[in-house]
C-alpha positions in Angstrom: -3.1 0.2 14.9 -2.9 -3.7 14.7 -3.4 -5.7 17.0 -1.1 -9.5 17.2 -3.1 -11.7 15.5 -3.5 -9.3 12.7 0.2 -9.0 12.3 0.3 -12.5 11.9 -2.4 -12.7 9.5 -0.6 -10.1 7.9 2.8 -11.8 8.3 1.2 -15.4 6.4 -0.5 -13.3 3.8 2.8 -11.8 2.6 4.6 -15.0 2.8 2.1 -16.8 0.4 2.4 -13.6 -1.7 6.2 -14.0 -2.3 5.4 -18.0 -3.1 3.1 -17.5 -5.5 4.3 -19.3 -8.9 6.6 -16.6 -11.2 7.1 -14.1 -7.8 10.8 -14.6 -7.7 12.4 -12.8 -4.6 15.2 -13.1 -6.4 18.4 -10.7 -4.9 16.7 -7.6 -3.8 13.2 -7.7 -3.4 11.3 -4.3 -4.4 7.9 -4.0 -2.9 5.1 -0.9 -2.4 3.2 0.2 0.8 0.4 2.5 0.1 -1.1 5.2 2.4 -4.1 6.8 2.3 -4.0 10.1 3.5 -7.9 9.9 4.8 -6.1 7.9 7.7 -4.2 10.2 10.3 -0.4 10.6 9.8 0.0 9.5 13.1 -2.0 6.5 12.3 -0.2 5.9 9.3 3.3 6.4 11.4 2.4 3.7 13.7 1.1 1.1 11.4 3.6 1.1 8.9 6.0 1.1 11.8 4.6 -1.9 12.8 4.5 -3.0 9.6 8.2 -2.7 8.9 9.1 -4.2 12.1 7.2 -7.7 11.3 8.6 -7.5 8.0 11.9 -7.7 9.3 11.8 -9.9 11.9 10.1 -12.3 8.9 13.2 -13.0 7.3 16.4 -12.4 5.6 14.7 -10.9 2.4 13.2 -7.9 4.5 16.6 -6.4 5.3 17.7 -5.1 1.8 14.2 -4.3 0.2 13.7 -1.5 -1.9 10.6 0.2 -0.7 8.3 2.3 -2.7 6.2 4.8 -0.3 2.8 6.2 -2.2 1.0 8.7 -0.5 -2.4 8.6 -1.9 -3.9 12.4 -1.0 -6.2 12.0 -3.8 -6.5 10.9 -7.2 -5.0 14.2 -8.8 -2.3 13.9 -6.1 0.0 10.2 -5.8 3.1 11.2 -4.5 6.0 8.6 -4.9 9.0 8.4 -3.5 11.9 5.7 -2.5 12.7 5.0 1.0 14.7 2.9 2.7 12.6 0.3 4.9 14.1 1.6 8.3 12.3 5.3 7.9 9.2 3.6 8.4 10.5 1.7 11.5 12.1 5.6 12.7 9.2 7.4 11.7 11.2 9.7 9.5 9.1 8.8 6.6 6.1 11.0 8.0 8.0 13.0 10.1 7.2 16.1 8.6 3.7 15.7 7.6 0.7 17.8 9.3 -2.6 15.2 9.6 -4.5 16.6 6.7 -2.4 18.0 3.5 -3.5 21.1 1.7 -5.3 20.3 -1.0 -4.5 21.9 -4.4 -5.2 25.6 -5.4 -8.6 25.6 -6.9 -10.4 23.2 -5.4 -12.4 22.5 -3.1 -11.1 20.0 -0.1 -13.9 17.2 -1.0 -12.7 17.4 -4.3 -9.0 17.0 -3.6 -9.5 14.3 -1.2 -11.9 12.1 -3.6 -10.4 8.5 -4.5 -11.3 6.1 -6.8 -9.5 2.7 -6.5 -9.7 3.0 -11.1 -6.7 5.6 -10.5 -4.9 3.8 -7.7 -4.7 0.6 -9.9 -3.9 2.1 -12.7 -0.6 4.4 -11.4 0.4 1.0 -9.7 -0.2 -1.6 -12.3 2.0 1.4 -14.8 5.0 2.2 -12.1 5.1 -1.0 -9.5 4.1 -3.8 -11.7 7.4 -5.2 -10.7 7.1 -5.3 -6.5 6.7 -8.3 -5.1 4.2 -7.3 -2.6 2.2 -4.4 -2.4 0.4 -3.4 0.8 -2.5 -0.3 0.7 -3.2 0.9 4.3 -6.4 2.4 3.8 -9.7 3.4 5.9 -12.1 1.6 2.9 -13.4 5.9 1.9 -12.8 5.3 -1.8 -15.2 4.6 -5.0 -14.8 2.3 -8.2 -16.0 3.8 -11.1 -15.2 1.0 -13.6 -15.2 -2.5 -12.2 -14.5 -3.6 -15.3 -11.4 -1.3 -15.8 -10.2 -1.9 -11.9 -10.3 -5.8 -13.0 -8.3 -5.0 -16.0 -5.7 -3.4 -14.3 -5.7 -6.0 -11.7 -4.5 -8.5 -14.2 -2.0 -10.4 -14.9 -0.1 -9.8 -11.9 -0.9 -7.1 -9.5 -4.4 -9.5 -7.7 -1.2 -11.4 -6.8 1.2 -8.9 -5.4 -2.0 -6.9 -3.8 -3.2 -6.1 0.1 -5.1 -4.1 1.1 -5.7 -3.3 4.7 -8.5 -1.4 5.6 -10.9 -1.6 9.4 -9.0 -4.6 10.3 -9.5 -6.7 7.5 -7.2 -8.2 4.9 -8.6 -7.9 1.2 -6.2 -9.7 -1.4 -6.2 -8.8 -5.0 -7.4 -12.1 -6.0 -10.4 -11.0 -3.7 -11.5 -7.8 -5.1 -10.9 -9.7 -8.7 -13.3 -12.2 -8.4 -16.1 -9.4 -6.8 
């Protein structure tokens, strides 16, 4: 899914993250990885595999992280869950997961898979304020409906902490603040 010089761009981009003034990686470093389900799983598998294996090879911090998995299906459905860092490396994480998930009785499948970035921001700014880093792999398929309100919950820390990752490109939260 990435190619070297990505993961190396993406390797710089979370070092400046954790050196960014008041982002102490103090003892264990907690951080969030984000994936949208509008990607395939097995998509999804391989880049957060590769993802987890520059992280480690980055330094000492990355071996006793506390990672936050979010599987954004939609914006009715965020699931959350804990996992240690080498599931993504395994590929235990997604290991039982079909490409597309069902979507929720009584709706339709465009409606269960619609996604605004509003609700994204605002489950992450309320439950993960406190990760270091926070990396959405995403294929760019979702609306804003309030840029005002998607700035607001931006602030005061999460344009800091924020990456997302979407068509090869790297878009910082300090980037989508100041659009």
């Amino acid at each position: 899914m990435f190619t070297d010089m990505e993961l190396l761009q993406l390797k710089n981009a979370v070092s400046r993250i954790l050196h960014v003034p008041g982002n102490d990686t103090g003892s264990v470093l907690e951080m969030a990885i984000v994936t949208d389900y509008n990607l395939p799983v097995s998509a999804l598998c391989e880049g957060c595999r590769q993802i987890a294996a520059m992280l480690k090879k980055q330094n000492e911090t990355f071996r006793n992280v506390r990672l936050n998995l979010i599987r954004w299906i939609s914006d009715g459905q965020i699931e959350k869950e804990v996992i240690p860092l080498s599931f993504l490396l395994t590929g235990r994480a997604f290991a039982d997961e079909a490409d597309v998930k069902k979507p929720e009785s009584g709706t339709t499948d465009a409606e269960s898979r619609e996604k605004t970035l509003d609700e994204l921001f605002r489950q992450l700014k309320l439950f993960y304020a406190r990760s270091k880093v926070i990396l959405v792999l995403t294929d760019g398929s979702y609306r804003t409906e309030d840029k005002k309100m998607v700035k607001a919950y931006l602030q005061p820390f999460l344009a800091k902490k924020l990456l997302l990752l979407q068509n090869g490109e790297q878009i910082s939260g300090i980037r989508l603040f100041m659009a």
